[in-house]
C-alpha positions in Angstrom: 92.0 63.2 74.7 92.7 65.5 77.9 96.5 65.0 76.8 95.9 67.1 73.5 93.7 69.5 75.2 95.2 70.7 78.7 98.9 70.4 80.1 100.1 71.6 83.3 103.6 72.8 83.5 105.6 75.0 85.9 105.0 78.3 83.9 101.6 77.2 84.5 101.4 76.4 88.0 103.2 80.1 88.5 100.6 82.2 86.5 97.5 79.7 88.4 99.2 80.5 91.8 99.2 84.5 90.9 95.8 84.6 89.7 94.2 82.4 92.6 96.1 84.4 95.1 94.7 87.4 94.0 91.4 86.8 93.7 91.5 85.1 97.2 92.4 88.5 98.2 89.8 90.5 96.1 87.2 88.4 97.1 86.7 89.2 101.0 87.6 93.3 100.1 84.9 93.2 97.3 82.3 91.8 99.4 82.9 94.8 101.6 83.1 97.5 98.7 79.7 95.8 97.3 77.8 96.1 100.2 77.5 100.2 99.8 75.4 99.0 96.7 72.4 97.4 98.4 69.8 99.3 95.9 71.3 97.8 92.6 70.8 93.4 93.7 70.7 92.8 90.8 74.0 94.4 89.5 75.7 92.6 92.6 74.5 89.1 92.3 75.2 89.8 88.0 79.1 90.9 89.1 79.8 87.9 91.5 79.4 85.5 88.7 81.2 87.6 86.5 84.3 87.3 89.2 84.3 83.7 89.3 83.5 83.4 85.1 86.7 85.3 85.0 88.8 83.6 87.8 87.8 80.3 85.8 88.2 81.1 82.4 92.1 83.0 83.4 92.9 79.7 85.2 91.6 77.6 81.8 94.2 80.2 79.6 96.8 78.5 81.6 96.5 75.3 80.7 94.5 74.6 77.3 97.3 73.6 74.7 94.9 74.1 71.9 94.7 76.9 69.9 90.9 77.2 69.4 89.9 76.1 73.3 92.3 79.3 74.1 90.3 81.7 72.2 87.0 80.5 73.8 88.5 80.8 77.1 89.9 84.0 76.4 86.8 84.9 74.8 85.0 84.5 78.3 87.9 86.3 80.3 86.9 89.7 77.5 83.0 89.3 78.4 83.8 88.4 82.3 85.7 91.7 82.7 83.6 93.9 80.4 81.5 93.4 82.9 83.0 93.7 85.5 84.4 96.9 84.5 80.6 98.1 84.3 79.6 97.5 87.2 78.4 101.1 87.8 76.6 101.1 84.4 74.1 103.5 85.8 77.3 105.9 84.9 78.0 107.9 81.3 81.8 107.2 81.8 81.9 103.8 83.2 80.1 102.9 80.0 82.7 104.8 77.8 85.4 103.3 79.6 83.7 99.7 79.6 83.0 99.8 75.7 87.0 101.1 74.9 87.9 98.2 77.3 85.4 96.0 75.0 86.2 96.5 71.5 90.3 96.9 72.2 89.9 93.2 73.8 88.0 92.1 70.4 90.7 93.7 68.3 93.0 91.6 70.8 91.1 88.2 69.8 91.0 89.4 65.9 95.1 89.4 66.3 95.1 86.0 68.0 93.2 84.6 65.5 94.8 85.6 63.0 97.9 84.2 64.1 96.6 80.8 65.4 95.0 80.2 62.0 98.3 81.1 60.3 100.6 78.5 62.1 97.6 76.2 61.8 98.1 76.4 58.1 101.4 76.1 58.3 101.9 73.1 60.8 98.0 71.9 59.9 97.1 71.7 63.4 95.6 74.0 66.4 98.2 72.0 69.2 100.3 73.7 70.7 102.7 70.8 71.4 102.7 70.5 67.2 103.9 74.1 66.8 106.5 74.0 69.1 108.1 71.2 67.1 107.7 72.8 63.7 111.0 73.4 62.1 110.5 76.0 59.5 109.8 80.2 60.1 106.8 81.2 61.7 107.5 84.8 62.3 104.0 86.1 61.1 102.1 84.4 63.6 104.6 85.2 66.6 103.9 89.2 65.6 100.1 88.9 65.2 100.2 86.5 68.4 102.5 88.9 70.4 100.5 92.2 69.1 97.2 90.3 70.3 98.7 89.8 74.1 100.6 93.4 73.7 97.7 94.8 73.8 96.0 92.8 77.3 98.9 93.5 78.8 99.0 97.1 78.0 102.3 98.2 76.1 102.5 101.6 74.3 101.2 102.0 72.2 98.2 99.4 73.1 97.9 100.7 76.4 95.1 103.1 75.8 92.2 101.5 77.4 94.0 100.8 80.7 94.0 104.4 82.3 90.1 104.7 81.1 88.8 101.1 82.8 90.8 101.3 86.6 89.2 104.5 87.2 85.9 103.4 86.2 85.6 99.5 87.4 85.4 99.2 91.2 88.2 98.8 93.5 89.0 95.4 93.9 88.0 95.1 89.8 91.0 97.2 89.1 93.1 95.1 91.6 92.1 92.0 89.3 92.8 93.4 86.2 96.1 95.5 87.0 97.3 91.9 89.4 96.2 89.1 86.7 94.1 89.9 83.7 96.9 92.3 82.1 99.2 89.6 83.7 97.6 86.9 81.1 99.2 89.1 78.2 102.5 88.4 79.6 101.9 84.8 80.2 100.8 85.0 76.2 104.0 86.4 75.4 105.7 83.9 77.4 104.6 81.4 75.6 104.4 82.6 72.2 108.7 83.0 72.7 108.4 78.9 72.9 105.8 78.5 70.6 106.7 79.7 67.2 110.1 79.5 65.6 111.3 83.3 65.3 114.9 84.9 65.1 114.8 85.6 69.0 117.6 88.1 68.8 115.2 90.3 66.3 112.4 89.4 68.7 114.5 90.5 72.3 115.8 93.6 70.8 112.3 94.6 69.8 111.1 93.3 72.7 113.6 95.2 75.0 112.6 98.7 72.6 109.2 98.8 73.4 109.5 97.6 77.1 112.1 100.5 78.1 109.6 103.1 76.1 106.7 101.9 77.9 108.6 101.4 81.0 109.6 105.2 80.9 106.1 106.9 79.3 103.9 105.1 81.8 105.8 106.2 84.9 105.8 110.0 82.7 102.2 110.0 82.4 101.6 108.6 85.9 103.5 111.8 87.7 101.4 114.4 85.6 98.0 112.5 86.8 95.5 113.8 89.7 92.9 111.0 89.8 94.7 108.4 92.2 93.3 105.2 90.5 94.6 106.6 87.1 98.0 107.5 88.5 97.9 103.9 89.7 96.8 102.7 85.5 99.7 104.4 83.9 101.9 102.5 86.6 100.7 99.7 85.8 101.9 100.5 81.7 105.6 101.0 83.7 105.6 98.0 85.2 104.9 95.8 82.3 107.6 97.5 80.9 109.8 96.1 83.8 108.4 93.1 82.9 108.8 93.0 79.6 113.0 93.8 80.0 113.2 90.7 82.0 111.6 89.1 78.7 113.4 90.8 76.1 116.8 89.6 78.1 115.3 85.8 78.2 114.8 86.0 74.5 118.3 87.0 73.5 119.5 84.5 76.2 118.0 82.0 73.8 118.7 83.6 71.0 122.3 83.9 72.0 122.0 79.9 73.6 123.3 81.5 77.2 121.1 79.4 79.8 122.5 82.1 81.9 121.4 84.9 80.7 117.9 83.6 79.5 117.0 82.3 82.9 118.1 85.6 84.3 115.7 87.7 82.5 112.9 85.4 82.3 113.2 84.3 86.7 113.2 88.4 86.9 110.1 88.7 84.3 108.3 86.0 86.5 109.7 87.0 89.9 108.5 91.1 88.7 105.1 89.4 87.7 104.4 88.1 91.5 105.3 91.3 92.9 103.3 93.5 90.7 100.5 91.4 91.0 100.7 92.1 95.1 101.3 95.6 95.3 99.6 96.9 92.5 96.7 95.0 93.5 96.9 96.3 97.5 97.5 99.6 96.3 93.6 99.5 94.0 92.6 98.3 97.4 93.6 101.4 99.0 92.7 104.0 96.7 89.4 102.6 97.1 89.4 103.1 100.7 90.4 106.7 100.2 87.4 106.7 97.2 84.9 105.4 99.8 85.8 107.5 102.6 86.1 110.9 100.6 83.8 110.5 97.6 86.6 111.2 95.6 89.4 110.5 93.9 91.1 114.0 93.2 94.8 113.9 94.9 94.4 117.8 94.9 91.0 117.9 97.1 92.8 115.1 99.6 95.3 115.4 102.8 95.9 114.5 105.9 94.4 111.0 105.9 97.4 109.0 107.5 95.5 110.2 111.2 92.4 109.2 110.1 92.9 105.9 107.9 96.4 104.7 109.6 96.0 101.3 108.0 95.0 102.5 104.6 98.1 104.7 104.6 100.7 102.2 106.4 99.8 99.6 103.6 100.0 102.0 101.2 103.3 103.6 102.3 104.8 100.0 102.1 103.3 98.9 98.9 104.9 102.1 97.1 108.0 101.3 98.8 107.9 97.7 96.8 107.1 99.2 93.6 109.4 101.9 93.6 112.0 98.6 93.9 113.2 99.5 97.5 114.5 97.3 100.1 113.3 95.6 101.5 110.2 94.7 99.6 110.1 92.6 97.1 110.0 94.9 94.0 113.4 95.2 95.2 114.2 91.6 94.4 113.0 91.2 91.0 114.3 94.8 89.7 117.6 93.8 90.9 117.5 90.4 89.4 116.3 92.5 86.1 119.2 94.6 86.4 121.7 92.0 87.0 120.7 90.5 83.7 121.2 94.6 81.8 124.4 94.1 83.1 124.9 90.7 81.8 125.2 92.8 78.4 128.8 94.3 79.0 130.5 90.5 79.2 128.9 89.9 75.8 131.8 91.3 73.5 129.9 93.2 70.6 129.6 96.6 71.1 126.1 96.7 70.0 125.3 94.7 72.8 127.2 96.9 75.4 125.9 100.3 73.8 122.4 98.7 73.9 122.7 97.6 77.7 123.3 100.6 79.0 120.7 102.5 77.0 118.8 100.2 79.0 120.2 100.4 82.5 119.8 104.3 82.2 116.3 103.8 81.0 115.2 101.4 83.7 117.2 103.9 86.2 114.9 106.6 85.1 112.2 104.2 85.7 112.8 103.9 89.3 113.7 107.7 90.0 110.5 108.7 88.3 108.5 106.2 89.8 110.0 107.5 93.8 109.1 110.8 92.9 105.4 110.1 91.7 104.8 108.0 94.9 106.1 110.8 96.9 103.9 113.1 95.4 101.3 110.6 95.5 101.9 109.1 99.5 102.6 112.8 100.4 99.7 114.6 99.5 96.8 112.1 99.9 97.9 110.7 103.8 100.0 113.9 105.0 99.8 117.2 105.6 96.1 118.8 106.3 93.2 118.3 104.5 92.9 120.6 101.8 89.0 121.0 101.4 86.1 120.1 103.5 84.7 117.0 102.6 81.6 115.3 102.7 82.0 113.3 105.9 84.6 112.4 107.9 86.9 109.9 107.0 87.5 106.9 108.9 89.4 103.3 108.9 87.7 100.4 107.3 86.8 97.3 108.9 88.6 93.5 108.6 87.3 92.8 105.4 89.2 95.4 103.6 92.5 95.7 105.8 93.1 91.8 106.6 94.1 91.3 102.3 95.9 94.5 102.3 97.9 93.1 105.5 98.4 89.8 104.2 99.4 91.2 100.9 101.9 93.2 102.3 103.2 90.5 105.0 103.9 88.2 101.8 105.5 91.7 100.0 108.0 91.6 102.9 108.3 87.7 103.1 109.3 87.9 99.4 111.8 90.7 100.4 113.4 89.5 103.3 113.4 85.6 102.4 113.6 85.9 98.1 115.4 82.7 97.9 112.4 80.5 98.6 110.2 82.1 95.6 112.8 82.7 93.5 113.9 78.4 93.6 110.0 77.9 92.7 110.3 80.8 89.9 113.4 78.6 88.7 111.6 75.4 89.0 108.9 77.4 86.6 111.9 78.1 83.9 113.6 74.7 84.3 109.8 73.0 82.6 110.8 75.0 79.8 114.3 73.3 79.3 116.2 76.4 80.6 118.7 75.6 83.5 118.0 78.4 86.2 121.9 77.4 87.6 122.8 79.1 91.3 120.3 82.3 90.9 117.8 81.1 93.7 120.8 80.4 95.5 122.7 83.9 94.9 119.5 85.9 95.6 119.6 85.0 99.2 122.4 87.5 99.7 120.0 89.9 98.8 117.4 89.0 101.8 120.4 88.6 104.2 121.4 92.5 103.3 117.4 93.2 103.4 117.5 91.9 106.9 120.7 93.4 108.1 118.9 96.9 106.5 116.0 96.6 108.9 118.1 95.8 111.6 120.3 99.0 111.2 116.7 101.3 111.0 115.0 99.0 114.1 118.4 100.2 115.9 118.4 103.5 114.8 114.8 104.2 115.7 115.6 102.1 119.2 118.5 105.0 119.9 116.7 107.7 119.0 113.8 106.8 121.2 116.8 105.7 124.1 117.8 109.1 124.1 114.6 111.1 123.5 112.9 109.3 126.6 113.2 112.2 128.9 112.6 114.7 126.7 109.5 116.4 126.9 107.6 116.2 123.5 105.7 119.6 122.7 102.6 120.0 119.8 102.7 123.0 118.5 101.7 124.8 114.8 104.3 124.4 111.6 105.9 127.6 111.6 104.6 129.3 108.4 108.1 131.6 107.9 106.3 134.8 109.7 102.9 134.4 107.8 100.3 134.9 110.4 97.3 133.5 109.0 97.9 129.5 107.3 95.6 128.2 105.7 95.6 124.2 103.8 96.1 126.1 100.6 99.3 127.2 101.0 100.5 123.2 100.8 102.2 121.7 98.5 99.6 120.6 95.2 99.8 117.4 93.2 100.3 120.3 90.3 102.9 122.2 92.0 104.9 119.1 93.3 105.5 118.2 89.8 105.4 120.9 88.2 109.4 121.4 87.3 109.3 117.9 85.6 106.4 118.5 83.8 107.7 121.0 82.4 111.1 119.1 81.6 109.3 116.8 79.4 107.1 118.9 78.1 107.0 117.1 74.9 105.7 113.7 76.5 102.4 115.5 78.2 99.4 117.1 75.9 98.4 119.8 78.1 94.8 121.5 78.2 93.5 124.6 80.1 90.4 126.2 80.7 90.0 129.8 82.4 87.2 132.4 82.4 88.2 136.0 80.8 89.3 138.5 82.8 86.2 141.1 83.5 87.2 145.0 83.8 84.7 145.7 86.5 84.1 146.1 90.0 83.7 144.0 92.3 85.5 141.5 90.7 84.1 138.2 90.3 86.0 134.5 90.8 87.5 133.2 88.1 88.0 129.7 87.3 90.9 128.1 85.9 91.5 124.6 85.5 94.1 121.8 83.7 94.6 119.1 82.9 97.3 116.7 81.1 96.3 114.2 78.6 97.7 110.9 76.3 99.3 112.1 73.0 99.1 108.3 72.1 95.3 108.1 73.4 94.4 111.4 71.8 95.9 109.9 68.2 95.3 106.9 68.3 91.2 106.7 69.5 90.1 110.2 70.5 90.5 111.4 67.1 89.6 108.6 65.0 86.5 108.5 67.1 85.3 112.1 66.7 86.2 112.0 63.1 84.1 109.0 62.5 81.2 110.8 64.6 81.5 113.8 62.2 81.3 112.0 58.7 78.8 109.7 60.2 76.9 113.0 61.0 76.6 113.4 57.6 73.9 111.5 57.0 71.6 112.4 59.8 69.2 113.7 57.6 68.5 109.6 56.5 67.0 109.1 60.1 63.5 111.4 59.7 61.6 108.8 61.8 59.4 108.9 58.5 58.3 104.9 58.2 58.3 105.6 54.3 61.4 106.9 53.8 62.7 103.4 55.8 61.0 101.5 53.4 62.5 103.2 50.6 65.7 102.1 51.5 65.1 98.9 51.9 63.9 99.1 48.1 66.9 100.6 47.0 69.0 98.2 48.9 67.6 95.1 47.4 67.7 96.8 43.8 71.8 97.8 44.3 72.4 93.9 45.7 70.5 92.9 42.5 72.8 95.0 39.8 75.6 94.2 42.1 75.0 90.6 41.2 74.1 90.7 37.8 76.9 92.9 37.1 79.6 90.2 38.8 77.7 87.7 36.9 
């Protein structure tokens, strides 16, 4: 009976290592964040077993092999992290953002069922073993299925609820759900690729589409934002769309029956997986150190923090190093191994293929540019520089609880880096459960950690020199000098605004733009006027914002029914009966 039920494979063990790993590290950084709460018990003891609900029910998703167990489970992983996205419910917008989250995850489920109940028909089962071995087309239920865990894992367009619930759930929340619960729509899609019989080349190509879109608009949106842990949501988008390249080359690699080019992609799509789950994750952590030392989470109110949180900012430096896929992090390793397989199209000889490829290449090349400069911007004008407004209280480091994760994260960041060729021979003993021979990949990535090492060598050296010859010199403090202004002041720095503002600008068509500024008043003294912007989701703002408020005005409509008059209530209950009545003699 546990045969049918469960099975425990390497793709598996892979996804069970990432999420335990993860929420090992949230755990001991949550407890800390929590214990600012002391006047809400209730709402602490009520999230703790929400964490675990979800840890559990994300490790029973990876190993339940029938169709109906899976929805259950991933039935409990929704509820788990609704609520643990409202943890703040005392809060207007944690609430909006928590009920987006909630009925986005149920139209999720609808799509899943959908599609489990149409191979079921087909194959007249709910085992997954059973589908896999079903001969004839099953393309329906590989879209529904693949729209279903598109939308946890946060591609455009289905990525709207993901820059509305990291700002709103609690640090090491967002960690969770940016490092594992999206994660769990990729292990979906994963699977899905193995369990229904598609045309994979229609399903990679598609695959690879929206990938490089998403890829590209999430790291767009993520340069025009000012809220740090939203700037953080929309790079989460571009890294699934990293991911999802790596899957979109695995699927034409079977599609095409090149082991070699399938095991590429899918050892980068796991390999990029790991790695986003760790610096994403340490970089939530940090933005909530920032959030709970400066009440905020404005990069334009911020500065100067690297003196005052030197941890914070050191783990955050190197965790944007790894995801802007710089040596010698890992984010390095698997974009590489990504790339390696974009180039794998110009040996295949169709021209499609080759024109294709390197609409991809210059696409995940954009990727990484953009994503430098956001981090920059980001790195830049939260931890350096002064600050920019006075704030609160002062801002200081943050004890074991909340540095040791962020240290071991990064230590396993730069493990991973340095040494990719023990990870990546586990990531290929993932693949080869799946009947795919991984060949000399684990082997060929350790040229990669040698030129890592011999990279930190040559900057260790170069930092040894310059400190050799500067050992005598006398080191003087002194002001920037402000190019003959006499009086500086933190306002004439660099803004998030201004930093990007040129780009902005560039793509202009991407980024909805709104503005708000009081009218200028002929008289004297003048009075302050206040301007403010702000850039918004074209895809959000179609897609939910004005579905919503067009619901909210025909439903306004029929405000007058609601007179709090008990009669009235009873009269339509009368007229309801009656219409059910005709209704039914009229069918009859």
């Amino acid at each position: 009976m546990i045969d049918k039920l469960f099975y425990l494979d390497g793709i598996s063990i892979w996804f069970i290592a990432i999420i335990s790993l993860i929420f090992a590290l949230g755990l001991p950084y949550g407890i800390d964040y929590i214990k600012h709460y002391k006047e809400h018990r209730r709402a602490v003891r009520w999230h703790w077993i929400m964490y675990f609900v979800a840890f559990a029910s994300m490790l029973a998703l990876c190993v339940v092999k029938h169709a109906l167990l899976f929805l259950v489970c991933w039935e409990f992983m929704a509820l788990s992290s609704f609520f643990l996205i409202i943890f703040e419910s005392w809060k207007k917008d944690v609430i909006k953002a928590g009920m987006n989250f909630f009925i986005q995850s149920h139209i999720s489920v609808l799509f899943l069922t959908a599609g489990f109940i149409a191979m079921a028909d087909l194959t007249g089962t709910y085992n997954f073993d059973a589908w896999m071995m079903y001969e004839g087309d099953s393309t329906l239920p590989f879209i529904l299925c693949c729209i279903g865990f598109a939308i946890k894992a946060g591609f455009v367009p289905f990525h709207t609820w993901l820059p509305l619930a990291h700002p709103a759930a609690p640090a090491h929340i967002s960690g969770v759900m940016s490092g594992v619960i999206i994660k769990i729509g990729i292990y979906g899609i994963i699977r899905s690729i193995f369990w229904f019989n598609t045309n994979l080349l229609t399903a990679g190509y598609i695959i690879l589409g929206i990938s490089a879109i998403s890829g590209v608009y999430g790291v767009l949106l993520a340069i025009a934002q000012h809220n740090l842990k939203k700037l953080l949501a929309y790079h989460s988008i571009e890294n699934i769309g990293i991911i999802g390249l790596g899957i979109g080359i695995g699927c034409l690699g079977l599609g095409l029956q090149s082991d070699a080019l399938a095991s590429i992609g899918f050892i980068g799509a796991l390999m990029h997986t790991l790695g986003h789950a760790l610096f994403k994750s340490n970089l939530f952590f940090a933005a909530g150190n920032v959030y709970h030392a400066t009440h905020t989470l404005n990069i334009e109110r911020l500065g100067g923090l690297l003196k005052k949180m030197p941890l914070t900012g050191l783990a955050f430096l190197l965790s944007s190093i790894a995801i802007c896929g710089l040596p010698p992090m890992n984010g390095f390793i698997s974009e590489f191994i990504i790339y390696t397989g974009l180039f794998g199209f110009m040996y295949i000889p169709k021209a499609a293929f080759t024109i294709f490829g390197a609409i991809l290449i210059i696409a995940l090349v954009m990727i990484g540019g953009l994503a430098i400069m956001c981090f920059a911007k980001a790195f830049s004008i939260v931890f350096l520089g002064t600050p920019r407004e006075d704030l609160p209280e002062e801002p200081k480091e943050f004890g074991g609880l909340r540095t040791v994760p962020m240290i071991i994260s990064v230590a396993i960041m730069a493990f991973i880096g340095l040494a990719p060729r023990i990870v990546t021979n586990l990531a290929c003993e993932a693949l080869d459960t799946l009947g795919i021979d991984p060949g000399h990949i684990a082997e060929n990535t350790k040229q990669l950690g040698n030129a890592a090492i011999v990279f930190v060598a040559i900057c260790l050296i170069t930092f040894l020199v310059r400190a050799l010859i500067n050992r005598k010199k006398k080191v003087e403090v002194g002001e920037t000098w402000g190019c003959g202004y006499t009086a500086p002041t933190p306002k004439i720095q660099y803004t998030a605004t201004s930093f990007v503002k040129t780009l902005v600008k560039l793509f202009g068509v991407v980024f909805g733009f709104r503005k708000e500024k009081d009218a200028i008043k002929e008289t004297y003294p003048q009075t302050p006027i206040r301007y403010s912007s702000e850039n918004y989701d074209k895809i959000e703002s179609a897609l939910i914002e004005k579905p919503v408020k067009g619901y909210m005005k025909f439903t306004s409509l029929f405000a007058f029914l609601e007179n709090g008059k008990i009669q009235s209530y009873i009269l339509y209950g009368i007229i309801f009966i009656v219409a059910v009545c005709l209704i039914a003699l009229i069918l009859c």
